[in-house]
C-alpha positions in Angstrom: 0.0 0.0 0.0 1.5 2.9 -0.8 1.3 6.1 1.5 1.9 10.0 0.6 3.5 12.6 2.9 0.6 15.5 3.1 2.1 18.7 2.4 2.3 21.2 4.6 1.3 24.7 4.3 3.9 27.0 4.9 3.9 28.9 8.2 1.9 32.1 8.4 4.0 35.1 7.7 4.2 37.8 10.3 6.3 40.2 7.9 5.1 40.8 4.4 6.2 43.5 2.0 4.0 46.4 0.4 5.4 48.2 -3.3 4.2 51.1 -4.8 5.9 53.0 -7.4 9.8 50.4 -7.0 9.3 51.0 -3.1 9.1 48.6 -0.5 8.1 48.5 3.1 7.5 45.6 5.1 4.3 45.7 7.3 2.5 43.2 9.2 -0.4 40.7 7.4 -3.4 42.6 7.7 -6.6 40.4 8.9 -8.7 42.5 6.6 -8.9 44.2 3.2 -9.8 47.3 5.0 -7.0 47.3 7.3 -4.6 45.9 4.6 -6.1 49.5 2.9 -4.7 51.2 6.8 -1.3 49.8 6.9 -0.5 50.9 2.4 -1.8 54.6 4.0 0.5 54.7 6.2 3.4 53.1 4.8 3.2 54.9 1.6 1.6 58.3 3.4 3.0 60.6 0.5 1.8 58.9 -2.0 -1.8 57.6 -0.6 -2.9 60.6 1.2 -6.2 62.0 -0.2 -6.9 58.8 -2.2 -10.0 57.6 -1.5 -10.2 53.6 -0.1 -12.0 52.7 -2.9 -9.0 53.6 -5.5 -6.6 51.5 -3.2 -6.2 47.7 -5.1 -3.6 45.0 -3.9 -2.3 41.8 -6.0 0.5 39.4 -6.1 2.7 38.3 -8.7 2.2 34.5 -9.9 4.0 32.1 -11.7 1.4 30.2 -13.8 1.8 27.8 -16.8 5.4 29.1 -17.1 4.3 32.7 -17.4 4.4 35.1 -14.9 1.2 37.3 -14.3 -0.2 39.8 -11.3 -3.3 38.2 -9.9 -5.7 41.0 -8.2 -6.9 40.0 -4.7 -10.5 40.8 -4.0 -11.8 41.7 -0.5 -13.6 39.2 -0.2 -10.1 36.7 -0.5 -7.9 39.0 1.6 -8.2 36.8 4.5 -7.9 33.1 2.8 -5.0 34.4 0.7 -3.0 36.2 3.7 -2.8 32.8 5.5 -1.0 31.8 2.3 1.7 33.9 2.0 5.2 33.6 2.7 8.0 35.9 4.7 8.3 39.1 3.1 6.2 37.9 0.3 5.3 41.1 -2.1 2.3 42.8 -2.3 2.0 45.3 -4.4 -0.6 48.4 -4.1 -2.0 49.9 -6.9 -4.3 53.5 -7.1 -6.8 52.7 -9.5 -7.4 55.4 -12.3 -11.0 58.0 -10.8 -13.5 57.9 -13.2 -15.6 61.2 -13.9 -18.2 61.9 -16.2 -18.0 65.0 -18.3 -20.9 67.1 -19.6 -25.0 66.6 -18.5 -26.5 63.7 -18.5 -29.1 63.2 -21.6 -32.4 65.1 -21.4 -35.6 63.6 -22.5 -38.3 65.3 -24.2 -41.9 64.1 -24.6 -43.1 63.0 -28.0 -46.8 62.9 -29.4 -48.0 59.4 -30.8 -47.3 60.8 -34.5 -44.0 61.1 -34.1 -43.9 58.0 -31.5 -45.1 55.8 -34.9 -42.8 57.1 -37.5 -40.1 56.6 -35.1 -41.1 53.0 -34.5 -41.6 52.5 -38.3 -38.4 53.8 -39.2 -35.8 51.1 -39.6 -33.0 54.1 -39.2 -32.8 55.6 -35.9 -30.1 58.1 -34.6 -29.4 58.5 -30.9 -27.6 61.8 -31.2 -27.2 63.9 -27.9 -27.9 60.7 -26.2 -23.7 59.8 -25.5 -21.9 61.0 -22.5 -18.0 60.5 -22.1 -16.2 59.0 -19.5 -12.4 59.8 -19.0 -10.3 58.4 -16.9 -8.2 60.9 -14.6 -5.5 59.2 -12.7 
């Protein structure tokens, strides 16, 4: 009969290191997206100050299929995923680009039942003054 060794997960780090912008700081694990959000505000104060929480995004670079690739980390994963990790593992913290919209938003006018049918009946239609534009502002 033959018998495998189980694998054991690695021990918890207690060290891991942040980068933003080719700088590194090594903070504790955070138990929680929001607190993970905390210590990248205060390690990177200069550069995270006046960002709102919402901009702040984390991942970790992976090794997958022979290719590397940056894997986001949802908030909803921050806590399975931390217990993963290894000493000084790299995290790295990304602003996300603010969206804004420019110009009003559409207006609608009323139409009569006339105009309501030839609309309808017209295989043509044009949706002009109908677009807004998003840009993104970083």
């Amino acid at each position: 009969m033959r018998t495998f060794k189980r694998r054991q997960s690695p021990t918890p780090a207690d060290v891991i290191t942040y980068r933003l912008n080719n700088r590194m700081v090594y903070v504790p694990p955070a138990e929680n997206f929001d607190q993970a959000v905390t210590f990248a505000r205060s390690a990177f104060e200069g550069d995270l100050t006046g960002i709102d929480k919402s901009r702040i995004s984390f991942s970790l670079n992976v090794l997958a299929n022979g290719k590397k690739s940056s894997v986001n980390i949802s908030r909803e994963a921050w806590s399975m995923i931390m217990s993963h990790l290894v000493q000084y593992e790299i995290v790295d913290v990304h602003v996300q680009p603010e969206l804004r919209l420019s110009g009003p938003p559409p207006s609608y006018q009323f139409c009569n039942s006339t105009k309501k049918q030839q609309h309808l009946s017209s295989q043509s239609s044009s949706y002009a003054g109908l677009s807004t534009s998003v840009e993104r502002v970083e």
